[in-house]
C-alpha positions in Angstrom: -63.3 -105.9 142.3 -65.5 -107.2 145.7 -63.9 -109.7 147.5 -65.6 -111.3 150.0 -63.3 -112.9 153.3 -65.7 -115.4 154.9 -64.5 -117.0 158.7 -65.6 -118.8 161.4 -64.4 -116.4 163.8 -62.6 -113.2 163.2 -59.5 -115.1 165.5 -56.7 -112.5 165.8 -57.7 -110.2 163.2 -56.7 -111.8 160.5 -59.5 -112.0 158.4 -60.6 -108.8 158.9 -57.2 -107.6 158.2 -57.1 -109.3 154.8 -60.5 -107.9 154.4 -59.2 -104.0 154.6 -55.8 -104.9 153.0 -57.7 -104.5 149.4 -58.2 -100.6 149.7 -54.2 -100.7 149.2 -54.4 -102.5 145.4 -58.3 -100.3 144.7 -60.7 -102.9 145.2 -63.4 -103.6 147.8 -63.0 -105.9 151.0 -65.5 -107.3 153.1 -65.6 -109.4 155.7 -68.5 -112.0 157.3 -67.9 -114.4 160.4 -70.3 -116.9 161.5 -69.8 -116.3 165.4 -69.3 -112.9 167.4 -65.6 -112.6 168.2 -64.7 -113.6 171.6 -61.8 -111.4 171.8 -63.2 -108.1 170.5 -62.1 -108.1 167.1 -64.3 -106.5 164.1 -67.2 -109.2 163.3 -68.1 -107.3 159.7 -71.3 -108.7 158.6 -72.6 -111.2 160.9 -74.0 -114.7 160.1 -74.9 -115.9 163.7 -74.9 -119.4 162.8 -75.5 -121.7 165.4 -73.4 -124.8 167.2 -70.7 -122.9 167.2 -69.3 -120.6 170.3 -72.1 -121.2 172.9 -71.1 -122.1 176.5 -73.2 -126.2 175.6 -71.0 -126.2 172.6 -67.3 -125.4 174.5 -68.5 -128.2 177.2 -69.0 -130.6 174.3 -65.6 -129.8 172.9 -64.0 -130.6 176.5 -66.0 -133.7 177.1 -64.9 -135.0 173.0 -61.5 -133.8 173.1 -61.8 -131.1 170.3 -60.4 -129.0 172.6 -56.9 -130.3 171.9 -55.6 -129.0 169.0 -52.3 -130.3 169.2 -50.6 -132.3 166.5 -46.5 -133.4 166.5 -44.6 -132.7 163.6 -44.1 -136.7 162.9 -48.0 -137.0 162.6 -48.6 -134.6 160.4 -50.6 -135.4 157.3 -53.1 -134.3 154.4 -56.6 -135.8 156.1 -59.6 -134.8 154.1 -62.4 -133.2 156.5 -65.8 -135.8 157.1 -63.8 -139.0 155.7 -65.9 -141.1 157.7 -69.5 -142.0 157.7 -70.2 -140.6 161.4 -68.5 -136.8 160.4 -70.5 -136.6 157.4 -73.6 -137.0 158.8 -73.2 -134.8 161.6 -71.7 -131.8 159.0 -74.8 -132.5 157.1 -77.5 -132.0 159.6 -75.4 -129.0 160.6 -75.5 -127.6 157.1 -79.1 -127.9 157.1 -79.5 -125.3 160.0 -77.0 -123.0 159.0 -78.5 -123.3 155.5 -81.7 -122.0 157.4 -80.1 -118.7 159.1 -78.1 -118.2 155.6 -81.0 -117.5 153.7 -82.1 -113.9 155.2 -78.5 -112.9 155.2 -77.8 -113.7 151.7 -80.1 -111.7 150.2 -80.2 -108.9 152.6 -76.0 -108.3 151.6 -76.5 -109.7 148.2 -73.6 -112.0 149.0 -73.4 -114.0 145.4 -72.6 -110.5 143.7 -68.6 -110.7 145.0 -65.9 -111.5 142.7 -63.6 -113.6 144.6 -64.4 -115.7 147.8 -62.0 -115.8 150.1 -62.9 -118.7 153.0 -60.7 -118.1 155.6 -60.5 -121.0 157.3 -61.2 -123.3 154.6 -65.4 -123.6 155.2 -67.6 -122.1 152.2 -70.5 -120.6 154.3 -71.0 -124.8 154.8 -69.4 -128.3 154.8 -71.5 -129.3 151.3 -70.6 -127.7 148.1 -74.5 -126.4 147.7 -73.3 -123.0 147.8 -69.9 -124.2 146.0 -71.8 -125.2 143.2 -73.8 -121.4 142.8 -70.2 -120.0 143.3 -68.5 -121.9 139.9 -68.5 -118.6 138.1 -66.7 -117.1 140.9 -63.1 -117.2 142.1 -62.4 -119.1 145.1 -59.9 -119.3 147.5 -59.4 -121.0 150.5 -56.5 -119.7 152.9 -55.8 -121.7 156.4 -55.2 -120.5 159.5 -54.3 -122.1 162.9 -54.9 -125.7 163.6 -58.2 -126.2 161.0 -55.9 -128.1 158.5 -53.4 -130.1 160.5 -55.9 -131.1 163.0 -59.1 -131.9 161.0 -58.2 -131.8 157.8 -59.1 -130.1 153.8 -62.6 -129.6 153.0 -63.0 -132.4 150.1 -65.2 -129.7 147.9 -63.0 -126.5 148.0 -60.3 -129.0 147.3 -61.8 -129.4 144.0 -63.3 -125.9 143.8 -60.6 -123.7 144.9 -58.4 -122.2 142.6 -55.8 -120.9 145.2 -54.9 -122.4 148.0 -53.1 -120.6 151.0 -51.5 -121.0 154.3 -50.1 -118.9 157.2 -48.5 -121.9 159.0 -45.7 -123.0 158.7 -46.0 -127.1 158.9 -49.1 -126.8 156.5 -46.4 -126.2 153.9 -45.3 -129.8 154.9 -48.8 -131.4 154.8 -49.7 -129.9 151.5 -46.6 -128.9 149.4 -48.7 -127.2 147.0 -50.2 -124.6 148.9 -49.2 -120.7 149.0 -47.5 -119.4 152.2 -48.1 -115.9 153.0 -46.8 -114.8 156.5 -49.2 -113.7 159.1 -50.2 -110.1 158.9 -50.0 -107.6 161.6 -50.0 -103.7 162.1 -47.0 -103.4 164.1 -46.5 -99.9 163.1 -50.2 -99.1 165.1 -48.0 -100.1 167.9 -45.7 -97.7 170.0 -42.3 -99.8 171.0 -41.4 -99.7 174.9 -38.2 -97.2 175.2 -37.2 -98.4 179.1 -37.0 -101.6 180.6 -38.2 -102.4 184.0 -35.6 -102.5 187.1 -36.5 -105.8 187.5 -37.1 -107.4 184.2 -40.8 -108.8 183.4 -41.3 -111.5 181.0 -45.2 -112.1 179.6 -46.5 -115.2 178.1 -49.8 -114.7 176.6 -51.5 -118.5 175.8 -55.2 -119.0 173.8 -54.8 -122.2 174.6 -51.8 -123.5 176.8 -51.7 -126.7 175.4 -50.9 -125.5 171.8 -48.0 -123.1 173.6 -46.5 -125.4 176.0 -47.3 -123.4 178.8 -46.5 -126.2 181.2 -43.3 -126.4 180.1 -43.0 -122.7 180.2 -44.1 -121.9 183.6 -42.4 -125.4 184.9 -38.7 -124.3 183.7 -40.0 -120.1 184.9 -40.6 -121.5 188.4 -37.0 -123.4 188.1 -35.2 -120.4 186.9 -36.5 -117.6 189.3 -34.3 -120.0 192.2 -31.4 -118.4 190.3 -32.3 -115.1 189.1 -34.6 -112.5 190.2 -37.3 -111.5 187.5 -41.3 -111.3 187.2 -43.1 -113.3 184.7 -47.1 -112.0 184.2 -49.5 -114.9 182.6 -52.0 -113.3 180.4 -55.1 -114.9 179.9 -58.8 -115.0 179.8 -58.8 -110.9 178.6 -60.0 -109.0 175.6 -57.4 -108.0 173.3 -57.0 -104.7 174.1 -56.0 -105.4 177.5 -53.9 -108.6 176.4 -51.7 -105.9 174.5 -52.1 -103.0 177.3 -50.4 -105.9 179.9 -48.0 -106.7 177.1 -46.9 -103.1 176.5 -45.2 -104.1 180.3 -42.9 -106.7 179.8 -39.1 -106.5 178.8 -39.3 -110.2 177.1 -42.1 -112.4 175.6 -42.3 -116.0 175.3 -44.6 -116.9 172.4 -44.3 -120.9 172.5 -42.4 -123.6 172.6 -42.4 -127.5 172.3 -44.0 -127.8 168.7 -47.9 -129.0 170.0 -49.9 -127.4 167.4 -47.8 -126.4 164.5 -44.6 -124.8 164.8 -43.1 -120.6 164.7 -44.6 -117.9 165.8 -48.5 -116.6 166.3 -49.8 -113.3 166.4 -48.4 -113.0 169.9 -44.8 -113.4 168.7 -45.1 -110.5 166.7 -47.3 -108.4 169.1 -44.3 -108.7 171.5 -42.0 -107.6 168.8 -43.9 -104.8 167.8 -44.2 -103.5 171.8 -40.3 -103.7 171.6 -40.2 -107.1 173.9 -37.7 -109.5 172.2 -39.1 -113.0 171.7 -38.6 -116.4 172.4 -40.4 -119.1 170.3 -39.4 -122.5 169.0 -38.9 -122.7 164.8 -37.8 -125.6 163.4 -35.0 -125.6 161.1 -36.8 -127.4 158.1 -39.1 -123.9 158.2 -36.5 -121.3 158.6 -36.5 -120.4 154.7 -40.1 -119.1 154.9 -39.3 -116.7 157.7 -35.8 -115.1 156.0 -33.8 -113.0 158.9 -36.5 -113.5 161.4 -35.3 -111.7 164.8 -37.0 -114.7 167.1 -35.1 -116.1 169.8 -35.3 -119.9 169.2 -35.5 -122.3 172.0 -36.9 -125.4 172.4 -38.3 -127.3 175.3 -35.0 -129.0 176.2 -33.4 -125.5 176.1 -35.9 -123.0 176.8 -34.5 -122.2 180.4 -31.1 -121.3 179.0 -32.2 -119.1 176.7 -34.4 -117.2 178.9 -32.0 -117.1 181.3 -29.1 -116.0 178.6 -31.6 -113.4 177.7 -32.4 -112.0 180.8 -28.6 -111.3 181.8 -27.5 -110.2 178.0 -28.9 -106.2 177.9 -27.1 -105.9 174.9 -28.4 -108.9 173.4 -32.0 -107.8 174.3 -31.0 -104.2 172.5 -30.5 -105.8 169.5 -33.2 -108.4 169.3 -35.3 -105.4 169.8 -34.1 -103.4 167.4 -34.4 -106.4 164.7 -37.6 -107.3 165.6 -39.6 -104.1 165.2 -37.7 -103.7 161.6 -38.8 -107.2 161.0 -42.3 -107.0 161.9 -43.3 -103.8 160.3 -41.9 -105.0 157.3 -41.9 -108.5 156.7 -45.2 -108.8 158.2 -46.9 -105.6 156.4 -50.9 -105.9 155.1 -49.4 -104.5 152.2 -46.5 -106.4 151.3 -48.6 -109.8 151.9 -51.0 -108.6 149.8 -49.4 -107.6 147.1 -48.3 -111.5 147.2 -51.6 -112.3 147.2 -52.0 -110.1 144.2 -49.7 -111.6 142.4 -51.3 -114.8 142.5 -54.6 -112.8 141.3 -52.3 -112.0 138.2 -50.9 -115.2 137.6 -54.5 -116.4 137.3 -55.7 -114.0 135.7 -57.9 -112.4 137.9 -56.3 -109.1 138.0 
């Protein structure tokens, strides 16, 4: 089989991840984005749509607030994307230019000849179901990543055309009960774990966007803590990914997030600490534990967060075994392959396979 994996933005990998994971089950993966990657990640074959990552467009996003991503865990619910009149409109005339830059590309790959569509990030090439609707013989799939659902909500036509429905979040489980929940994959085994800590202990902290990741928070009860024990904490931001992880590969302990802003668990740089040998801190919520079964995180929340560090930072043989967990952990529980194969077996169940 072809299977097409269709994103925005090739955010973390992921996509393109899924994309490649195919090889492992015989069939053919491929992946398209509609914007360059910002972070340096594979693109595949590239739509260049417009409106989407130019510097006019991130202005617009500060000035209208769609910047903030974050949404509490009391407010989250299934909203269905362009609900009101003044959405709509604007994802139509959008649609009409990407329709426009679709065309050359379409042909040029042959993109209709796949046998299952999978939109990552829950947009099928548009907002409108006009390529929906030359898809029907096709399978489709929708999986969600990041904020897309819980912030601004289900495209109404893959709702009706999708025939499987996955997420890699944790609280979309909560806004929509029905979907699929396959952990994040990641490589950890491309990654070589850190054998010595530092004489003084560094702690990284590695934010997209600080606001989803508490970062205030973080560097607020950091700055509080370093009046009673001597440690360096490094801020990484603003690089490519290569030297997010090459800055990384330096610290003794990693703080993924805390406070529950934009969804709650891990990210990808949870388990890019775990994999370097750093053990963890992040915030899970006990209503999502069962999804991550014998995770080696270091849970802490905002009320806490100090504490833990600070346990953590004067515990060496607490640190030695969070290590140890968390690279077993990540190389298996978050395998291409073993997520895959999950994946796989809803193929079967369907009948695809």
């Amino acid at each position: 089989m072809k299977i097409l994996h269709l994103t925005i933005e090739n955010i973390q990998d992921v996509p393109g991840l899924l994309s490649r994971s195919h090889r492992f089950f015989g069939d053919e993966g491929v992946l398209a984005t509609m914007t360059p990657s910002t972070l340096g990640f594979p693109n595949g074959i590239m739509l260049n749509y417009p409106l989407l990552n130019s510097n006019l467009i991130r202005k617009f996003r500060k000035i209208t607030g769609r910047e903030n991503v974050n949404v509490l865990e009391h407010e989250l619910k299934l909203q269905i994307k362009g609900a009101n009149t003044a959405q709509r409109v604007l994802f139509k005339s959008r649609d009409l230019i990407w329709l426009y830059r679709l065309h050359t590309t379409w042909n040029r790959y042959s993109l209709g000849d796949f046998d299952i569509f999978h939109f990552d990030g829950d947009v099928p090439f548009i907002y409108g179901d006009r390529i929906l609707k030359k898809l029907k013989h096709k399978h489709i799939v929708t999986h969600f990543f990041g904020s897309e659902l819980r912030k601004w909500g289900m495209n109404p036509f893959l709702k009706e055309y999708a025939n499987l429905r996955i997420t890699s979040e944790l609280d979309h489980t909560k806004i929509d009960p029905s979907l699929f929940f396959v952990p994040i994959p990641f490589e950890a085994d491309m990654f070589s774990p850190r054998r010595h800590e530092n004489k003084i202990l560094r702690v990284g902290h590695s934010p997209t966007r600080r606001t989803a990741k508490g970062t205030a928070d973080i560097v607020l009860a950091i700055n509080k803590l370093k009046k009673k024990i001597k440690f360096e904490f490094l801020l990484i931001e603003g690089v490519s990914n290569k030297k997010c992880m090459e800055l990384k590969a330096t610290c003794d302990i990693g703080i993924d997030n805390i406070g529950s802003y934009a969804g709650t668990g891990y990210g990808r740089s949870g388990l890019e600490f775990l994999a370097l040998g750093s053990p963890t801190i992040v915030e899970i919520l006990d209503d999502y534990e069962y999804l991550l079964p014998s995770h080696p995180f270091v849970k802490a929340t905002k009320k806490d967060f100090e504490d833990v560090l600070y346990n953590l930072l004067i515990d060496a043989e607490l640190r030695r075994k969070k290590r140890e967990q968390g690279i077993k952990w990540v190389r298996d529980f978050c395998s291409p392959r073993r997520i895959m194969s999950k994946i796989y077996g809803e193929y079967k169940r369907l009948g695809w396979k």
